[in-house]
C-alpha positions in Angstrom: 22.6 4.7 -20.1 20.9 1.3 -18.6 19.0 -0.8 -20.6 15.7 -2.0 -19.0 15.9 -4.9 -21.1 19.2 -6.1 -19.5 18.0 -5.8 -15.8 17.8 -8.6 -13.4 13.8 -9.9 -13.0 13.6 -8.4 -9.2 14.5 -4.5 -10.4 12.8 -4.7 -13.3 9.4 -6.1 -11.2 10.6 -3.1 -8.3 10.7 -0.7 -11.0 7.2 -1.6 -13.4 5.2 -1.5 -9.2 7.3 2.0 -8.4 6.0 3.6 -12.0 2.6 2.1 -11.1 2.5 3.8 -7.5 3.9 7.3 -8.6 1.4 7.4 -11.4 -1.6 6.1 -9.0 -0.4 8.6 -6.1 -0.2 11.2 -8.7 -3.7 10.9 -9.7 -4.8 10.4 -6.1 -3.7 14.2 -4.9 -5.2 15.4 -8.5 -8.5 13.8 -6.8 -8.3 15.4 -3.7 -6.0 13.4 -1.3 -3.4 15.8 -1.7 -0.7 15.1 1.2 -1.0 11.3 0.8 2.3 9.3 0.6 2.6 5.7 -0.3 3.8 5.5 2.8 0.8 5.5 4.1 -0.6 2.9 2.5 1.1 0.6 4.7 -0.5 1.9 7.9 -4.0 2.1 6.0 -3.2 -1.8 5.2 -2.9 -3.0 8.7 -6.5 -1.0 9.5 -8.5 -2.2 6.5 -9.7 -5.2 8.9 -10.6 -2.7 11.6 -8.9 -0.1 14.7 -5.7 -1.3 16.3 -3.5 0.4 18.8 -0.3 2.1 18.2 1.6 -0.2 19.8 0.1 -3.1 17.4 1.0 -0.7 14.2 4.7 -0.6 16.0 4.8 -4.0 15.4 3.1 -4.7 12.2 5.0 -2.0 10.9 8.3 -3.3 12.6 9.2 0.3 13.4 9.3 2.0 16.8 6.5 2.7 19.4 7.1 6.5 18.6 8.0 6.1 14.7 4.4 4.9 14.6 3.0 7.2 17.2 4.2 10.0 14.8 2.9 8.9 11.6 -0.6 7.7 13.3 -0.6 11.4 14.9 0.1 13.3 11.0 -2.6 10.7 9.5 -4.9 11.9 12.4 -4.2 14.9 11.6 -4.8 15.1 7.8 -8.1 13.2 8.3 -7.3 9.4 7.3 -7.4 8.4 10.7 -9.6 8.7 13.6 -9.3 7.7 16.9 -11.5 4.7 18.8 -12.3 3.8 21.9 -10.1 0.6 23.2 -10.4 -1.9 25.2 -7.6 -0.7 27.2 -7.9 2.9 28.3 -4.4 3.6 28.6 -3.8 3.0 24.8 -4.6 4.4 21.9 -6.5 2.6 19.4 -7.1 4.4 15.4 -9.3 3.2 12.9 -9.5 4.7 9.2 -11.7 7.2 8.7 -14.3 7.7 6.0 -11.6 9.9 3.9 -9.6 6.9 4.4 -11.7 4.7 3.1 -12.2 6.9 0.1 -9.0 6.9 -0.7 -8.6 3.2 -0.5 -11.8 3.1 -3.2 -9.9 5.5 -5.4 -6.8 4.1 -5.8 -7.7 0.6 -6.3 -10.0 2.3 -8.9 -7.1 4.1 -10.3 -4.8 0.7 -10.4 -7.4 -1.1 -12.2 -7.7 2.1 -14.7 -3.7 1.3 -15.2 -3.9 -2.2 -15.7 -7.0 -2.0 -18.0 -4.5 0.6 -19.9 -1.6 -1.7 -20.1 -4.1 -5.0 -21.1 -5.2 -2.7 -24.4 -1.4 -1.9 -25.4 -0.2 -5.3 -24.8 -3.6 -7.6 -24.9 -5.1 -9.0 -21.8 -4.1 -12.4 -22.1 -0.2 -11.2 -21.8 -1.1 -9.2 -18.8 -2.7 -12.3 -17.2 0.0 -14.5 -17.9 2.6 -11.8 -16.8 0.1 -11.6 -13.3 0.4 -15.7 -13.1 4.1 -15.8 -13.4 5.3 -13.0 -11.0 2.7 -14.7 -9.0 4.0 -17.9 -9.5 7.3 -16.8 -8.7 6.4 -14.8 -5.3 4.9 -18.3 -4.1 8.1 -19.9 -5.1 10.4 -17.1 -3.5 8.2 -17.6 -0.2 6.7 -14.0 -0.4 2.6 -14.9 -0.7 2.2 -15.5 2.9 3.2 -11.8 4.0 0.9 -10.8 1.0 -1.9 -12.5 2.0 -1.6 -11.4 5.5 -1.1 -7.8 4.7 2.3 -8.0 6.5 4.3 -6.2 3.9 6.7 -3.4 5.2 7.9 -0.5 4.1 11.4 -0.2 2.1 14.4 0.6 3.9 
C-alpha cells in the first residue's frame, strides 16, 4: 500500500488535479453533458477566444491533421462544436457552440463548488497559500507561460 504522504510533490499535485477532474466531470454528465471527456477540454480551450481551423487545432493540440479532424467531427457531432464560415474556403474552421459554452460555465462553477469545499475543511487561508506556492513553483519550473497561453496538451 502507497502512502500519499510519501510521494514526490509532482504526483501528489498530478493526483489532488486528477481527483478534482473526475469529480467535476462526474458532476458535469449528472448535469446533462453526458458524453463529455476531459479530453475535450483541451480542444474547448484553444476555441474559448473564438473559431479556428482544424489544421490550427492540429497544431495547438500537437496531434495529427486527422487525430484532430476526428475529435472536431465527434464534438460536432455531440453538439459542442459548430462549424463557421472561414476565411479560406477549402478549410474548415469550428467554433464552440452554445452547449459548449454551457459546459464551460458549469464546470468552472463546479471547480469553484470544490474548492469552496476544500477552503471549509482545511480554512481558506491554507488553500490560498497552497494556490501561491504550486503557483510559485509552476513559474519557477517554467510552466506559466503555456498556462497563460492556453497551450497545455493533453497527457501521453
Amino acid at each position: 500500500m502507497i502512502d500519499p504522504t510519501k510521494l514526490d510533490l509532482g504526483h501528489l499535485s498530478l493526483f489532488v488535479g486528477m481527483r478534482i477532474n473526475a469529480r467535476v466531470l462526474s458532476d458535469l454528465r449528472g448535469a446533462g453533458f453526458e458524453k463529455v471527456r476531459e479530453s475535450h477540454g483541451y480542444v474547448f480551450q484553444h476555441l474559448i477566444a473564438g473559431p479556428r481551423t482544424v489544421t490550427e487545432l492540429a497544431g495547438l493540440l500537437d496531434v495529427t491533421q486527422q487525430a484532430a479532424s476526428k475529435q472536431v467531427t465527434e464534438l460536432v457531432t455531440l453538439g459542442y462544436l459548430k462549424d463557421v464560415a472561414s476565411t479560406d474556403g477549402r478549410a474548415r474552421c469550428v467554433a464552440l457552440s452554445p452547449k459548449a459554452l454551457r459546459c464551460i460555465r458549469k464546470a468552472r462553477a463546479l471547480r469553484a463548488k470544490e474548492e469552496r469545499q476544500l477552503e471549509k475543511r482545511y480554512g481558506t487561508r491554507s488553500i490560498a497559500t497552497s494556490r501561491t506556492l504550486l503557483a510559485d513553483i509552476l513559474v519557477t519550473l517554467g510552466g506559466a507561460h503555456d498556462v497563460r497561453h492556453r497551450r497545455i496538451r493533453a497527457p501521453r
